[in-house]
C-alpha positions as CSV (number, residue, x, y, z in Angstrom):
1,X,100.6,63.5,194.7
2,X,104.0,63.0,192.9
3,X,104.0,66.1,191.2
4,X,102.2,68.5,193.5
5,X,102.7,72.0,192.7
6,X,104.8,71.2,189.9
7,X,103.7,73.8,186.3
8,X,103.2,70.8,183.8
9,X,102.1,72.5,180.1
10,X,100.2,69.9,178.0
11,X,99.8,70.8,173.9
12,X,96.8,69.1,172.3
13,X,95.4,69.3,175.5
14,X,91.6,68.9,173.9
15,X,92.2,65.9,172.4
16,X,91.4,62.3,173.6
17,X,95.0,61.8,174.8
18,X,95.3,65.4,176.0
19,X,92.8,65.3,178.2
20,X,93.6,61.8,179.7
21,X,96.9,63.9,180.1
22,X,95.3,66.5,182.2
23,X,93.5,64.3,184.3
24,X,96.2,62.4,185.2
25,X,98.5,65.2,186.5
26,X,96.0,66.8,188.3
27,X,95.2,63.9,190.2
28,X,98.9,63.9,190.8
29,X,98.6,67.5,192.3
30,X,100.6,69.3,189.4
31,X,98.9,73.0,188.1
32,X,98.8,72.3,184.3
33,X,99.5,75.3,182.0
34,X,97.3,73.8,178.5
35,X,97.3,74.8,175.0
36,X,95.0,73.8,172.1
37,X,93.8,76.0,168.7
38,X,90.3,75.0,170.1
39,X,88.5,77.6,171.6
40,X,86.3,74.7,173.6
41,X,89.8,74.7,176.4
42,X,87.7,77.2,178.3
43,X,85.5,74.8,179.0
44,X,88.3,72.1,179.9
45,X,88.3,73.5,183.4
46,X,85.0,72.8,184.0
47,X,85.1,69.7,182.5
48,X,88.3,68.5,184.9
49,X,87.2,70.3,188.0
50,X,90.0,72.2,188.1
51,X,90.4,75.1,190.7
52,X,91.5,78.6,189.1
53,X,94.8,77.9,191.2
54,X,95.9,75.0,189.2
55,X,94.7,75.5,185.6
56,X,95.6,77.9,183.4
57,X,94.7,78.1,179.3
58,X,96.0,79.4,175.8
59,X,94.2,79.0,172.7
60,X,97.3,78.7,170.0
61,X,98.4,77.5,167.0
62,X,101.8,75.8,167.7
63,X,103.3,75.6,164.5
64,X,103.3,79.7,165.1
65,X,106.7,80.9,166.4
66,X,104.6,84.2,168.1
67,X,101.5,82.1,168.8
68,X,103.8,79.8,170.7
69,X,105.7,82.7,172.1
70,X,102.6,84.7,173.5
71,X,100.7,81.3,174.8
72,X,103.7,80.1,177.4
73,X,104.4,84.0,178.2
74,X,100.9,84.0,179.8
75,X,100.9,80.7,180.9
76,X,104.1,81.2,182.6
77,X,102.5,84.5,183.7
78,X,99.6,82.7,185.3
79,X,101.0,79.5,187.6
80,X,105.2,79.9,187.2
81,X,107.9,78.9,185.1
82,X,107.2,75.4,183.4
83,X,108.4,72.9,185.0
84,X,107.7,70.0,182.4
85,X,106.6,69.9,179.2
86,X,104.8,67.2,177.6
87,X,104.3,67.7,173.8
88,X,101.1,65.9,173.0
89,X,99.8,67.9,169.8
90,X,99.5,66.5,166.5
91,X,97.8,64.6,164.0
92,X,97.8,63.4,160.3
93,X,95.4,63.6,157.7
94,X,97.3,62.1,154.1
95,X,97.3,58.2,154.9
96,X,99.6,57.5,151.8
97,X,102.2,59.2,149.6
98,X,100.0,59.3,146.4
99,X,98.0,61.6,148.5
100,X,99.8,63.6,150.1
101,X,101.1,66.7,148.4
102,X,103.9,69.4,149.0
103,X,100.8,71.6,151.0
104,X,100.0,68.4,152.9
105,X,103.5,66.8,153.7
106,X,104.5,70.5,154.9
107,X,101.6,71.2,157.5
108,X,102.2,67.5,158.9
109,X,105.8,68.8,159.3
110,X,105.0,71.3,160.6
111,X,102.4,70.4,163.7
112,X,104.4,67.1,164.5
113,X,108.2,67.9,164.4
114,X,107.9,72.1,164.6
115,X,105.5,72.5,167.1
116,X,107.7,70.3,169.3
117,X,110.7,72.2,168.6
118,X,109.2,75.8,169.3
119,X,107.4,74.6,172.3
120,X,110.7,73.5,173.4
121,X,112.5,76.7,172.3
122,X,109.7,78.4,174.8
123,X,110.6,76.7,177.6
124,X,114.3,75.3,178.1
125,X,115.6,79.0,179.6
126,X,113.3,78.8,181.8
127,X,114.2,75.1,183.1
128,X,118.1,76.1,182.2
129,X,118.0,79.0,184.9
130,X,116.3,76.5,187.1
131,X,118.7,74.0,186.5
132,X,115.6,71.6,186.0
133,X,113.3,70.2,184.1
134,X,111.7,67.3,182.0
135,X,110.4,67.7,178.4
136,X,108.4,64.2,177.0
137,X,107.3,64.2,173.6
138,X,104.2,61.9,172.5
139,X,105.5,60.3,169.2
140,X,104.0,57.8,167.7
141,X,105.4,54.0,166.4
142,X,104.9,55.3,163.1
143,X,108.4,57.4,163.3
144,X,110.3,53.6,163.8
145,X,108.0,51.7,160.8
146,X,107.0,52.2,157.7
147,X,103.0,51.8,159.1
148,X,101.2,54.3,156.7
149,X,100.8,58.0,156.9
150,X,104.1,58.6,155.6
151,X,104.5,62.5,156.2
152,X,103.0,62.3,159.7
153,X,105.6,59.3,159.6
154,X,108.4,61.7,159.7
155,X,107.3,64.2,161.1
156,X,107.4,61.3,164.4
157,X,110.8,60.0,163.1
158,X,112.1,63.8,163.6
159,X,110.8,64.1,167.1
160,X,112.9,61.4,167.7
161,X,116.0,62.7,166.6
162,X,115.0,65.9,168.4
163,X,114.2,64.4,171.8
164,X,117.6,62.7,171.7
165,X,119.3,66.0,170.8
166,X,117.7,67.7,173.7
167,X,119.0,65.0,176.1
168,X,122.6,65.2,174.7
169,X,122.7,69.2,174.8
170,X,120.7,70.3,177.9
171,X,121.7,66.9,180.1
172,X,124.3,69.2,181.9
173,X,121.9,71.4,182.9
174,X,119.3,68.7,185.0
175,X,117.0,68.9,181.6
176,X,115.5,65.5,180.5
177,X,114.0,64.7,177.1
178,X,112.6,61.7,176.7
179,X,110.2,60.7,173.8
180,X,106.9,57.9,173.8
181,X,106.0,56.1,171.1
182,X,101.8,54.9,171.2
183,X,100.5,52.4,168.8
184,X,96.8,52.6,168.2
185,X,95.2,54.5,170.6
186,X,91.5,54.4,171.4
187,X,90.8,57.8,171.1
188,X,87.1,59.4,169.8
189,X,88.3,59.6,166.3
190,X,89.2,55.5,166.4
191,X,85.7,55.5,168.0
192,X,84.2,57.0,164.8
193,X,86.1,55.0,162.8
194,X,84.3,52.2,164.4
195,X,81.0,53.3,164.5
196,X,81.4,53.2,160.6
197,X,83.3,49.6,160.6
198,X,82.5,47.8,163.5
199,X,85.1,45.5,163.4
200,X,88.4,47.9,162.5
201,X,89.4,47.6,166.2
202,X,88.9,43.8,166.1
203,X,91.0,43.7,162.7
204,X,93.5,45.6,165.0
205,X,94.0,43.9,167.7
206,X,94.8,40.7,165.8
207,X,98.6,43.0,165.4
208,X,99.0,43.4,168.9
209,X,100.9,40.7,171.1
210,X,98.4,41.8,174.1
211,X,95.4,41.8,172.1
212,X,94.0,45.1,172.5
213,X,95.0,48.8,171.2
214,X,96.7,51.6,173.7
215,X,94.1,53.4,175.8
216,X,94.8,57.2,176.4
217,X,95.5,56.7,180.1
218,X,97.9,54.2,178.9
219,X,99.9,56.5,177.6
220,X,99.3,59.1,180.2
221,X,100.7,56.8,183.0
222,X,103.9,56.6,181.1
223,X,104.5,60.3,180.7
224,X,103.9,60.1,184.3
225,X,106.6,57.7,184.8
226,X,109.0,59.8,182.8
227,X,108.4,62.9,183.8
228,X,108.8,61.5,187.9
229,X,112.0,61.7,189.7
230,X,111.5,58.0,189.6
231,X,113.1,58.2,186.0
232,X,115.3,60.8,186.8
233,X,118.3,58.6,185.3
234,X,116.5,58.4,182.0
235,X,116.7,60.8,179.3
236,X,117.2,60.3,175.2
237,X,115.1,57.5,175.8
238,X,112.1,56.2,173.2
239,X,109.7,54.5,174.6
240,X,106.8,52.1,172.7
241,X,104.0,52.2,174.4
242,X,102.0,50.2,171.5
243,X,100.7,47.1,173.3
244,X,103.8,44.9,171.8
245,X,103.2,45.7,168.1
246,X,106.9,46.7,167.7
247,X,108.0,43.2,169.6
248,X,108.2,41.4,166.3
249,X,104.9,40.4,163.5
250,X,102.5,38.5,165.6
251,X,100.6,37.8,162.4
252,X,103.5,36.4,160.3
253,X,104.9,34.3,163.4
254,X,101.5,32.8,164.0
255,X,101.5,31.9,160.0
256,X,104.9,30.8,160.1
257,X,104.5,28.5,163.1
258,X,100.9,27.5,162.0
259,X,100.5,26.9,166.2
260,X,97.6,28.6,167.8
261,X,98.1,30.3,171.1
């Protein structure tokens, strides 16, 4: 129960990786303070078996400076001051540039890189008058590569920049910021994408040095680890959690070496 009692706020907290999210600090005893634009959180609760005590809800669009505002005000309201923030939301919807116009490359902007900076905004007085806190953004390996999706590509490469800027100006005051980076992740909308092409997970993994793509809890167990006092020296940091794909090109050293393993 490394985090019992502890206010953890989650954004994107319906999602396949938010919910893992969830799960995984509640089992760690932490309240968790979530936020989605999905009216179906109300049934998250249910879903988690959390008590009243320990689970609290905002329906919000993040990219909203008085959405944001209003959600952690009653959040805050509800179980405490935030404690740690984890920064899950996001998404991308224009796979290539030829696609993706100036409405398109905005909004993708907008709910990676913004929605982590107001969140952010909404919570570092708080942790400032505490003295304490840890914020850890979910990224993606997209903001170190040039992997497709290029505005949601940015939009990751920002939070990166950001994350390291939060480290370097709220250090002095016991705030962490610390950033993951997932490869694929198996998440419901990968699972769709399968039931259309059975084999686009098998196509996948042939990239990955451990032969499989990142499962949600995968990446919930290392916002865990970042967000413990077990990391507590550790902030500016970004961290792949992508099953080795940023280790090097499997694919082309296989070729190159014409060895099998």
């Amino acid at each position: 129960m490394i985090f019992k009692d502890k206010v953890v706020a989650i954004t994107g907290a319906a999602g396949g990786v938010g919910q893992s999210l969830c799960r995984y600090f509640l089992d760690q005893g932490a309240k968790i303070a979530v936020i989605d634009k999905k009216a179906s959180l109300e049934g998250l609760a249910g879903e988690l078996k959390a008590d009243a005590g320990r689970f609290a809800h905002a329906v919000a669009d993040i990219v909203e400076p008085a959405e944001v505002e209003s959600a952690f005000a009653s959040l805050t309201g509800a179980l405490g001051p935030i404690e740690i923030l984890v920064n899950n939301a996001g998404g991308s919807t224009h796979g290539t540039f030829a696609r993706t116009d100036a409405a398109g490359w905005r909004h993708e902007i907008r709910v990676n890189a913004d929605s982590a900076y107001l969140c952010a905004q909404a919570v570092i007085p708080g942790m400032q008058a505490k003295r304490s806190g840890v914020i850890v953004n979910i990224g993606s390996v997209n903001g170190l590569a040039a992997l497709g999706d290029p505005a949601y590509s940015a939009g990751k490469a920002a939070m990166i920049s950001l994350t390291r800027s939060l480290a370097q100006e709220y250090g002095p005051y016991g705030i962490r910021a610390n950033i993951v980076l997932p490869g694929t992740i198996r998440t419901p909308a990968w699972e769709r994408r399968a039931a259309k092409d059975p084999k686009v997970l098998e196509t996948l993994r042939r990239w990955y040095p451990l032969g499989r793509v990142v499962e949600p809890t995968d990446v919930a167990k290392a916002v865990g680890f970042l967000a413990s006092d077990a990391a507590s020296a550790i902030t500016g940091v970004a961290l792949p959690v992508d099953c080795g794909l940023m280790s090097g090109n499997i694919v082309m050293r296989q070729e190159l070496t014409l060895e099998d393993l």
